[in-house]
BAFI-3210 file (N, C-alpha, C; in Angstrom, 3 decimals, decimal comma, padded with zeros to 6 digits):
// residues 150
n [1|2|3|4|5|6|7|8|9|10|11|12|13|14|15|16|17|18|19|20|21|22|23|24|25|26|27|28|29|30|31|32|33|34|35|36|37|38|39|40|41|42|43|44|45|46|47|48|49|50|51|52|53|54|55|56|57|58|59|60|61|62|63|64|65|66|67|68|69|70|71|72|73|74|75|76|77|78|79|80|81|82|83|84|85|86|87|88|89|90|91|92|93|94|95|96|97|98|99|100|101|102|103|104|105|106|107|108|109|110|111|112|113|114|115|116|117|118|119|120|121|122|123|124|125|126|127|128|129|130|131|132|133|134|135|136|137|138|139|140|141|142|143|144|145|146|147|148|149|150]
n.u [016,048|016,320|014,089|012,907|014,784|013,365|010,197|007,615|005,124|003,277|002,736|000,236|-000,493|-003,405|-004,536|-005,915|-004,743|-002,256|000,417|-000,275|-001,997|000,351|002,194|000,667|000,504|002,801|003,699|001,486|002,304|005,016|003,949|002,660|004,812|006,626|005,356|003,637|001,802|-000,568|-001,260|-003,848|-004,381|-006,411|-006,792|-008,615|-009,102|-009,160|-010,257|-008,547|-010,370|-013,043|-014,662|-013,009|-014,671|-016,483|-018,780|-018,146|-019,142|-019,027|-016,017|-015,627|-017,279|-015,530|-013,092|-013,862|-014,159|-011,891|-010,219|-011,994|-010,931|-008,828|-009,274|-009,868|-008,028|-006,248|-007,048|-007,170|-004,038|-003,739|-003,513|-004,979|-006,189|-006,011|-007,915|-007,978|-009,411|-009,310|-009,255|-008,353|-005,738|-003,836|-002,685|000,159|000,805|-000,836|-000,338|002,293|001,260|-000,692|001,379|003,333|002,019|001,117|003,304|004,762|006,525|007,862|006,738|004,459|004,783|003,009|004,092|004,430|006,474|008,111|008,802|009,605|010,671|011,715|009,499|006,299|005,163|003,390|005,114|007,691|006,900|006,642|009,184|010,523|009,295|008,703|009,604|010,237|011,444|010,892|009,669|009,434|007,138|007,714|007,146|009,586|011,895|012,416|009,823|008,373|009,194|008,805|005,790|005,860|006,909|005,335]
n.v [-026,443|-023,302|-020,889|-020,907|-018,320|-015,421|-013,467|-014,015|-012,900|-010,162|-006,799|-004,370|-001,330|000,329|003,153|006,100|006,372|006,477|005,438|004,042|002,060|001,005|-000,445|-001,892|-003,592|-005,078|-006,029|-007,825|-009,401|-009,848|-011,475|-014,166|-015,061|-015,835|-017,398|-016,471|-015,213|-012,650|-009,166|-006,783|-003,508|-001,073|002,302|003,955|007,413|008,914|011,930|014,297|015,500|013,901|011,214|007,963|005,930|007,408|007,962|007,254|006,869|007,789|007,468|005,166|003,280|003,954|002,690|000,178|-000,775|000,053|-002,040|-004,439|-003,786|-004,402|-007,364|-008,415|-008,024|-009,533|-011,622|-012,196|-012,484|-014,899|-015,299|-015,350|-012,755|-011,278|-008,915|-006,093|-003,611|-000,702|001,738|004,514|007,097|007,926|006,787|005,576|004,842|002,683|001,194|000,280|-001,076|-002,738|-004,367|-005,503|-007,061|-009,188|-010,057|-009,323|-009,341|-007,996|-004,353|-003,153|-000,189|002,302|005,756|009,086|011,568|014,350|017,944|019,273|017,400|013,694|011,456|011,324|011,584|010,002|007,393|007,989|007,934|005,162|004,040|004,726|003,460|001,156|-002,447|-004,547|-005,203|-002,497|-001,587|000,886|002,032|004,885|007,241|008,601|010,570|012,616|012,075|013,396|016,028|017,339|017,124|019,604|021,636|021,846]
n.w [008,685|006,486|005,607|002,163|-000,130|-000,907|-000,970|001,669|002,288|001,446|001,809|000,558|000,351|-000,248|-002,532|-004,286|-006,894|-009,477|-008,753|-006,918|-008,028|-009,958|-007,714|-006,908|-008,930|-009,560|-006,899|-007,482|-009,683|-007,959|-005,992|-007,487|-008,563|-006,831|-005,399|-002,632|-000,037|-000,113|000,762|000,499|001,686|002,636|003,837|005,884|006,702|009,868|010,692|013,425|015,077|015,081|016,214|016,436|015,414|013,645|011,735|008,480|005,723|002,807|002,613|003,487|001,412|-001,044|-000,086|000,444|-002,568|-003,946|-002,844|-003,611|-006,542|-006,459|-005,612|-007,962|-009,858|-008,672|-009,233|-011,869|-011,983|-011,038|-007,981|-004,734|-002,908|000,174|001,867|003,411|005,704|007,196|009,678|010,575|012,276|011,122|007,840|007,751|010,398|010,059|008,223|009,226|011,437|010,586|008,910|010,914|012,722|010,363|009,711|007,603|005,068|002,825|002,133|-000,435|-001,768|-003,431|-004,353|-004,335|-005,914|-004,277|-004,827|-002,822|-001,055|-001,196|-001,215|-000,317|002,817|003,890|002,890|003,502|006,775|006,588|006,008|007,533|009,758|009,692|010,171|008,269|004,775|002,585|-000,421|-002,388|-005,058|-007,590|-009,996|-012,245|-012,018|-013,641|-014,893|-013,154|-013,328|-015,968|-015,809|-014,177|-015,729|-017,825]
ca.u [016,447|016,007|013,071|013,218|014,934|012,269|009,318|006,362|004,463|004,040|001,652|000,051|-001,532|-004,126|-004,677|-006,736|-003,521|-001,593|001,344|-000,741|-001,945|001,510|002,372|-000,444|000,598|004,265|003,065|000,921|003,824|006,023|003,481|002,467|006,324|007,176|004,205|003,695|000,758|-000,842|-002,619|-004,277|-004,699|-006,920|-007,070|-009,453|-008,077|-010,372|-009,730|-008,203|-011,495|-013,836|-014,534|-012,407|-015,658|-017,397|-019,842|-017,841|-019,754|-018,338|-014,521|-015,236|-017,365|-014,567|-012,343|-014,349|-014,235|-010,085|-009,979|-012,603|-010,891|-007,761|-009,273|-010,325|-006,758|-005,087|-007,636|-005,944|-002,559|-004,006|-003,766|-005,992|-005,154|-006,100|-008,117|-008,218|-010,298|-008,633|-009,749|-006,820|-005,876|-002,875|-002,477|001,276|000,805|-001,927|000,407|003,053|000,538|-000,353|002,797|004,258|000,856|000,906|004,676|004,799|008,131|007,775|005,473|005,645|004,359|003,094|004,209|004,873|007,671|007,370|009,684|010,910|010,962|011,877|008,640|005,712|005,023|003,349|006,238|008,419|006,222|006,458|010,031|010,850|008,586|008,642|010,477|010,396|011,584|009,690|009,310|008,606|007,223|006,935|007,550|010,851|012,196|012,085|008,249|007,452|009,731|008,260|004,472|005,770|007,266|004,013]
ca.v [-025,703|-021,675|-020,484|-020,307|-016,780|-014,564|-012,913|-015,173|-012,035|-009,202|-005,732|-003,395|-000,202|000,879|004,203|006,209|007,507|006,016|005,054|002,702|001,018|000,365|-000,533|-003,244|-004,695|-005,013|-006,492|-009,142|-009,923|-010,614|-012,914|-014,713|-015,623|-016,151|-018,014|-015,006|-014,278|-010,813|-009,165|-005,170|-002,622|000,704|002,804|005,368|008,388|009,866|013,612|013,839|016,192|013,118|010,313|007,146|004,999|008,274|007,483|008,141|006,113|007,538|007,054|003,426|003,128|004,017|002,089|-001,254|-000,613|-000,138|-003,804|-005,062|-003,629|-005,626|-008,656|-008,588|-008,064|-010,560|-012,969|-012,339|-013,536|-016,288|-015,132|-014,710|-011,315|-010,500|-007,652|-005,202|-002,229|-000,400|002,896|004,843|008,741|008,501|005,674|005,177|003,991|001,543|000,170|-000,382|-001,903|-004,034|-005,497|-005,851|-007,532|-009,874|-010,745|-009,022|-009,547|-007,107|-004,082|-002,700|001,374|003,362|006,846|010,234|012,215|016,255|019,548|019,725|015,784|013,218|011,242|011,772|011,503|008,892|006,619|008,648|007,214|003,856|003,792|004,939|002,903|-000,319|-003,842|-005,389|-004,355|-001,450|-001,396|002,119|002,393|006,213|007,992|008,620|011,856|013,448|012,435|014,706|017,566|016,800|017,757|020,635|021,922|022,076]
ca.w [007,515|006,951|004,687|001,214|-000,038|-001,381|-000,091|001,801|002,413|000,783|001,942|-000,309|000,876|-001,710|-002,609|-005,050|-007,921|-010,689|-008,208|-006,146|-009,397|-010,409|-006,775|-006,709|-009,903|-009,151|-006,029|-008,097|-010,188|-007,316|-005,287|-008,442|-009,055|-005,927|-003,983|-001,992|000,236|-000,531|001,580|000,055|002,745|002,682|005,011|006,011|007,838|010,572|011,331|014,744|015,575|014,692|016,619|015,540|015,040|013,447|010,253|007,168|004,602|001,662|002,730|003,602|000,018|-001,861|000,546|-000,112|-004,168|-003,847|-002,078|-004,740|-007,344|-006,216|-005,238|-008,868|-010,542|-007,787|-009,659|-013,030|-011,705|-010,393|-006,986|-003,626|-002,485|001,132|002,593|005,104|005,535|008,378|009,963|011,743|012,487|009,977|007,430|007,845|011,340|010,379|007,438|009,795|012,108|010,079|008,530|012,444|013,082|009,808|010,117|006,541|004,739|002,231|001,963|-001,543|-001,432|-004,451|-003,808|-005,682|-005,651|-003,886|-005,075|-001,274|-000,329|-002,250|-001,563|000,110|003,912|004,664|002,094|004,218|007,644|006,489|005,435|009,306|011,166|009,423|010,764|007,412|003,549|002,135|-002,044|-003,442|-006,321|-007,822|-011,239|-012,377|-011,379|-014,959|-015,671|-012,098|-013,680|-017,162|-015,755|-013,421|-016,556|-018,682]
c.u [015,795|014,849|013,810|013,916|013,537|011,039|007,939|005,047|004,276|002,312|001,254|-000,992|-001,796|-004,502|-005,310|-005,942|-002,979|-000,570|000,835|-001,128|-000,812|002,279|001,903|000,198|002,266|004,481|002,450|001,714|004,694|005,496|003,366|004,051|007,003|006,700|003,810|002,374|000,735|-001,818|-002,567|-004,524|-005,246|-007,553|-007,810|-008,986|-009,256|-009,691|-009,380|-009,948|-012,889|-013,502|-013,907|-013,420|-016,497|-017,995|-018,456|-017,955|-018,726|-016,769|-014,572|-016,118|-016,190|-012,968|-012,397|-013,869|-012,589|-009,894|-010,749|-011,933|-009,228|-008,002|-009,430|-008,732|-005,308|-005,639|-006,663|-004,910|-002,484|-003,856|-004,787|-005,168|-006,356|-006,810|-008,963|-008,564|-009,559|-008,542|-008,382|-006,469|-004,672|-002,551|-000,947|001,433|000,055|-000,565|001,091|002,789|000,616|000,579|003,268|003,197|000,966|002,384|005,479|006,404|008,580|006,597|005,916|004,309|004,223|003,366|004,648|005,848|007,231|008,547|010,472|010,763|011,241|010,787|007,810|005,453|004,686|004,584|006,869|008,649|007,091|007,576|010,807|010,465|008,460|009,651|011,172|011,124|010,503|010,377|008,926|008,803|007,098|007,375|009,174|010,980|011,911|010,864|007,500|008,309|008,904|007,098|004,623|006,274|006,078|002,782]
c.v [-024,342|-022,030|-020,552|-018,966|-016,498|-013,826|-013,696|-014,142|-010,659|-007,875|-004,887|-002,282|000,564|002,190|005,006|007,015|005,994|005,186|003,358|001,280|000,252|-000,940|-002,136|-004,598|-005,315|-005,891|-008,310|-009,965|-010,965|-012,122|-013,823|-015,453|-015,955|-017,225|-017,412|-015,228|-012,979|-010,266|-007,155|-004,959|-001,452|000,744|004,187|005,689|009,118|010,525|013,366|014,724|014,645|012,216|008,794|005,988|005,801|007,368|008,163|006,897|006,353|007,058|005,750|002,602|002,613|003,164|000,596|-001,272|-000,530|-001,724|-004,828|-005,522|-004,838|-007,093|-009,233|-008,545|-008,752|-011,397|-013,528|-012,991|-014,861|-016,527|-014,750|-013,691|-011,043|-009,515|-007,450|-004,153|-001,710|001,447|003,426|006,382|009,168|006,930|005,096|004,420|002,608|000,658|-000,337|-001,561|-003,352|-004,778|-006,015|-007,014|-009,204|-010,979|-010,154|-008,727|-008,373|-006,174|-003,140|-001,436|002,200|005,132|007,895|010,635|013,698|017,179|019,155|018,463|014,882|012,153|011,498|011,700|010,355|007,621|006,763|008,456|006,309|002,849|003,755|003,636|001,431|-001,762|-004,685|-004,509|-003,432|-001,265|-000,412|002,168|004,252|007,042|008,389|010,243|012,939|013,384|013,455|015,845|018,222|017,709|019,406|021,772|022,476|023,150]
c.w [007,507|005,571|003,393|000,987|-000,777|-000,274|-000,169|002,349|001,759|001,273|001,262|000,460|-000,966|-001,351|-004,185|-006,230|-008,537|-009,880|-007,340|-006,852|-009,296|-009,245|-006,589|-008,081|-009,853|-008,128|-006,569|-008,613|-009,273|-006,284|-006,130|-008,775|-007,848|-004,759|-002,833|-001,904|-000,118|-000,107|001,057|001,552|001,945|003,543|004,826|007,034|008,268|010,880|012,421|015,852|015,497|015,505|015,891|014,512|013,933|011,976|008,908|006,271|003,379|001,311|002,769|002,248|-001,050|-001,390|-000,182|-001,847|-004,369|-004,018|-003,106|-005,879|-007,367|-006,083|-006,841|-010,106|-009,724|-008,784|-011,111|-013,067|-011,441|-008,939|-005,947|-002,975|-000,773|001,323|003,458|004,698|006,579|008,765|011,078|011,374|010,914|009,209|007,500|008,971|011,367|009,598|008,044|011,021|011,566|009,573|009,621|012,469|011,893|009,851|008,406|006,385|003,717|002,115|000,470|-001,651|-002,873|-003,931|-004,573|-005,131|-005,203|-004,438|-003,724|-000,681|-001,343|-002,348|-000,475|001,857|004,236|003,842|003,146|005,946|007,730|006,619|006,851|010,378|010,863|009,715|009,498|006,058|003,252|000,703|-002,373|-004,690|-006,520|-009,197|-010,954|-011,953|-012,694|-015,148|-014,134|-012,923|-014,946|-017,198|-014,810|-014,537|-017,436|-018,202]
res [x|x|x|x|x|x|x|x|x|x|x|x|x|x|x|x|x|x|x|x|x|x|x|x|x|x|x|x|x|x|x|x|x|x|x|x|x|x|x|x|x|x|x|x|x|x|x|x|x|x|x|x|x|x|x|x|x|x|x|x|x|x|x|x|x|x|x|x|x|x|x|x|x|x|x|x|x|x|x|x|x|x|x|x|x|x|x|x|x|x|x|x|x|x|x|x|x|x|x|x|x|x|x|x|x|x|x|x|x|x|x|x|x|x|x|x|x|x|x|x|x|x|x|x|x|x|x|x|x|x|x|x|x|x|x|x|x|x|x|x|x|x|x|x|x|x|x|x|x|x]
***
């Protein structure tokens, strides 16, 4: 017999904005209702001038405290949420890494909207390079005009 329908995986790349929030919780939602592994990702981006191993304490600080802060609002749902710390030159390649890597069925993407793209690059990455569904979340098109407006 085939799988259940729905999603038995689901990836979140964390990030430090309003979008990723939403992203994560949207995310929680859907594993929580679905029986859905959930596995958080953040990624730290080493300069291409920097060695890949190089010291960057405070990036992987604020990395850890992301993944915390999730493991801590998977709990809420009543879910175990996954994580990965994951050091890499551009985070779009890691995300897609990892989802290829996990077998990830869905990855669901907080992302903003730009003037001259309709979302941001690495979304834009992810949306290219990925095997599986990709979920963007990102403000409605009027609340970016809204603040460019003000």
């Amino acid at each position: 017999m085939g799988r259940a329908p729905g999603n038995r995986s689901i990836l979140v790349p964390l990030g430090m904005n309003a979008e990723s929030e939403t992203a994560f919780d949207v995310a929680c939602r859907l594993a929580a209702e679905r029986g859905c592994s959930l596995t958080a990702i953040a990624v730290v981006e080493v300069p291409a001038l920097l060695p890949v191993d190089a010291h960057m304490v405070d990036e992987e600080a604020a990395a850890r405290r992301l993944l915390d802060r999730a493991a801590a609002v998977g709990d809420s749902y009543g879910i175990d949420v996954r994580q990965r710390l994951v050091r890499a030159r551009e985070a779009a390649t890691a995300i897609v890494e990892e989802a290829s890597a996990r077998n990830t069925e869905l990855i669901v993407l907080g992302t903003s909207r730009k003037r001259a793209r309709p979302f941001g690059r690495t979304a834009e990455a992810v949306l290219k390079g990925a095997a599986c569904r990709v979920m963007l979340i990102a403000p409605p098109a009027n609340a970016v005009q809204a603040r460019i407006a003000v």
